[in-house]
C-alpha positions as CSV (number, residue, x, y, z in Angstrom):
1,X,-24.8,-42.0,-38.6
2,X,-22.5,-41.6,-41.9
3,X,-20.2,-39.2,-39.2
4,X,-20.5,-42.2,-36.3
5,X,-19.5,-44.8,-38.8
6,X,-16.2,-42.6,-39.9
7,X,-15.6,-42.3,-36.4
8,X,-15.9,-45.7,-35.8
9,X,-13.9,-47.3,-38.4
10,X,-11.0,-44.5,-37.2
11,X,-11.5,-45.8,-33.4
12,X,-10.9,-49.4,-35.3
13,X,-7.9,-48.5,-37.0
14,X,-6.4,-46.7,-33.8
15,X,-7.3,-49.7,-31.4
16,X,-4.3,-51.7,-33.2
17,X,-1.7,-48.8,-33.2
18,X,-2.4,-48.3,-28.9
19,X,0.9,-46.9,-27.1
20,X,0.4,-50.0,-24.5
21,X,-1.4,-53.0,-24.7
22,X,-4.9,-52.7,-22.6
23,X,-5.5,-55.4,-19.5
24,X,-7.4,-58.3,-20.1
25,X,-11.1,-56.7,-18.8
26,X,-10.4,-53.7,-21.2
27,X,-10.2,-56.1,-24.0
28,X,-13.3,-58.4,-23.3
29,X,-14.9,-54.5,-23.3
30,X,-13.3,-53.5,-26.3
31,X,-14.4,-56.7,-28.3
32,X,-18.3,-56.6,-26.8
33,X,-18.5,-53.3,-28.2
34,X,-17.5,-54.3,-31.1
35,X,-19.2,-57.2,-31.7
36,X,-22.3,-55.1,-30.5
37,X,-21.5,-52.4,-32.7
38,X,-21.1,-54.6,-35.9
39,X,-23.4,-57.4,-35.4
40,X,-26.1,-56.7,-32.9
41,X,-27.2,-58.9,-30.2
42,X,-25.5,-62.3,-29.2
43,X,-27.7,-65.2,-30.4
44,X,-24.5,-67.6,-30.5
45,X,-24.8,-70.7,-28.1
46,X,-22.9,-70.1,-25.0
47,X,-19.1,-72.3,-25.1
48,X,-18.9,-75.0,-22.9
49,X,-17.1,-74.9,-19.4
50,X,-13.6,-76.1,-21.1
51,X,-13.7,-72.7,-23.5
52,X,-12.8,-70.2,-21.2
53,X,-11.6,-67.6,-23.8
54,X,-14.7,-68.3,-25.5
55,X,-17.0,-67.7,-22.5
56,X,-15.1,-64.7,-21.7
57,X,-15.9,-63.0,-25.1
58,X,-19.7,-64.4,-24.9
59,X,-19.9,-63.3,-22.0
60,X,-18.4,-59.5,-22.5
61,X,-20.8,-59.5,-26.0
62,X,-23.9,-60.6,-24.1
63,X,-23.2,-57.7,-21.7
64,X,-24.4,-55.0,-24.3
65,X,-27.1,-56.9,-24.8
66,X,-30.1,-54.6,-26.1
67,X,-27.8,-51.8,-26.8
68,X,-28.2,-50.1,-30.1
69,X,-25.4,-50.5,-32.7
70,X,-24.8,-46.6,-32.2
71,X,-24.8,-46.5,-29.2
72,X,-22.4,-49.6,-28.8
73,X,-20.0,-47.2,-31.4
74,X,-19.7,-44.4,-29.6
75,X,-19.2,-46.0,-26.2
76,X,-16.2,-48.1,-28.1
77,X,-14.9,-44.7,-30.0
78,X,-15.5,-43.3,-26.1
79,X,-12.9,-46.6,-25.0
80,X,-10.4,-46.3,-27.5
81,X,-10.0,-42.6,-27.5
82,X,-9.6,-43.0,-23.4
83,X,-7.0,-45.6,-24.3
84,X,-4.7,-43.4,-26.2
């Protein structure tokens, strides 16, 4: 886990330093696995209709849903290493 984390917190770093900025779908993924990776499963209330932003991000977190936090780090080191 100790060599997942490291690689993790690298992919972290490199998202921010990416040669071009990802689309829009890339970056919902991007931020699930993240949220996935460091938080767990979404328990948060689902935004209202007129947060659409919001609903976008619940709604790429709620995706990996029942994923396990290493498994939601490698699949995000997996995305940002494709990305570079």
């Amino acid at each position: 886990m100790t060599d997942l984390k490291a690689q993790f917190d690298a992919a972290v770093a490199n998202s921010k330093n990416l040669t071009a900025r990802p689309d829009n779908a890339t970056l919902l993924k991007i931020y699930g696995l993240y949220k996935q990776a460091t938080i767990g499963d979404n328990t948060e209330k689902k935004p209202g209709f007129g947060d659409m932003v919001g609903r976008a991000k619940w709604d790429a977190w709620n995706a990996n849903k029942g994923t396990s936090s290493e498994e939601a780090m490698r699949r995000y080191v997996d995305l940002i290493e494709s990305l570079r």
